[in-house]
N, C-alpha and C positions, 0 to 999 in steps of 0.2 A: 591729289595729295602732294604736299612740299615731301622735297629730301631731307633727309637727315643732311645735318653739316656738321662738321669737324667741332667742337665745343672751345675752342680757339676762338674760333669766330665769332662766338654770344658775347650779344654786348652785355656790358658789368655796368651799366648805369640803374640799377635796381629793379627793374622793372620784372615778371614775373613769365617763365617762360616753359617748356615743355622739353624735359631733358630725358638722354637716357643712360642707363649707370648700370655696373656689376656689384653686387653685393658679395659681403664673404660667401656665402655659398656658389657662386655662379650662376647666380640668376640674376636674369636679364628686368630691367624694371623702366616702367616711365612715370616722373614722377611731375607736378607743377612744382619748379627750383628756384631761387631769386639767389643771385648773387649779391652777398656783402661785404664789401670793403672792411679795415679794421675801423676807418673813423665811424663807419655806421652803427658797427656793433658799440664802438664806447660811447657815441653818445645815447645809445640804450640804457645806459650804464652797467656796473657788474667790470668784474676784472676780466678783459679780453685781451689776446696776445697776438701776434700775427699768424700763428698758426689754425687760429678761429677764423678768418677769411674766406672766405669761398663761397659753395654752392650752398644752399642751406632747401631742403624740402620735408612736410609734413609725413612723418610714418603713418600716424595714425592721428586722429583731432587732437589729441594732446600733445604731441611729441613733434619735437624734428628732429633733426638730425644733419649734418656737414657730409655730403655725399661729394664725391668725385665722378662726374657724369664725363661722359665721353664723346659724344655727340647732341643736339637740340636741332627743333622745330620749327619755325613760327608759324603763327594763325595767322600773320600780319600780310596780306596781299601784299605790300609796297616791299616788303624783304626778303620774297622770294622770286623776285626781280632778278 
C-alpha cells in the first residue's frame, strides 16, 4: 500500500484521486476528490467565485461538497515512484 502524502503535492490537473479530510466533527474520512480550478467551474456555468476552488468530493449520490483534505493517495504505480 502507497503513503499518504502531504495534499500539497496532488496534482490539480482534474483528474480524480483518493483523499483524506476532517470534518466539522472530527472525523476522519476518505473520500474520491477531483480538484477544480475557478476557470473549470465557470465554464460549468452558474456564478463561481474563487473561493469555490478546490477539492470537490461526493457525500452522498447526490451531493458534493468543497472539502479541505490534508493528505492523498494514488492507485497510480508510476506516482508512487
Amino acid at each position: 500500500m502507497a503513503d499518504k502524502k502531504p495534499i500539497e503535492s496532488a496534482p490539480k490537473d482534474g483528474r480524480k484521486l483518493t483523499v483524506y479530510w476532517t470534518d466539522a466533527d472530527g472525523q476522519e474520512n476518505e473520500s474520491i476528490a477531483q480538484y477544480r480550478s475557478l476557470e473549470h467551474l465557470k465554464a460549468t456555468g452558474g456564478d463561481w467565485d474563487e473561493s469555490d476552488a478546490g477539492w470537490w468530493a461526493f457525500t452522498d449520490s447526490d451531493t458534493q461538497k468543497r472539502i479541505n483534505p490534508h493528505s492523498w493517495m494514488s492507485g497510480d504505480a508510476e506516482e508512487e515512484e
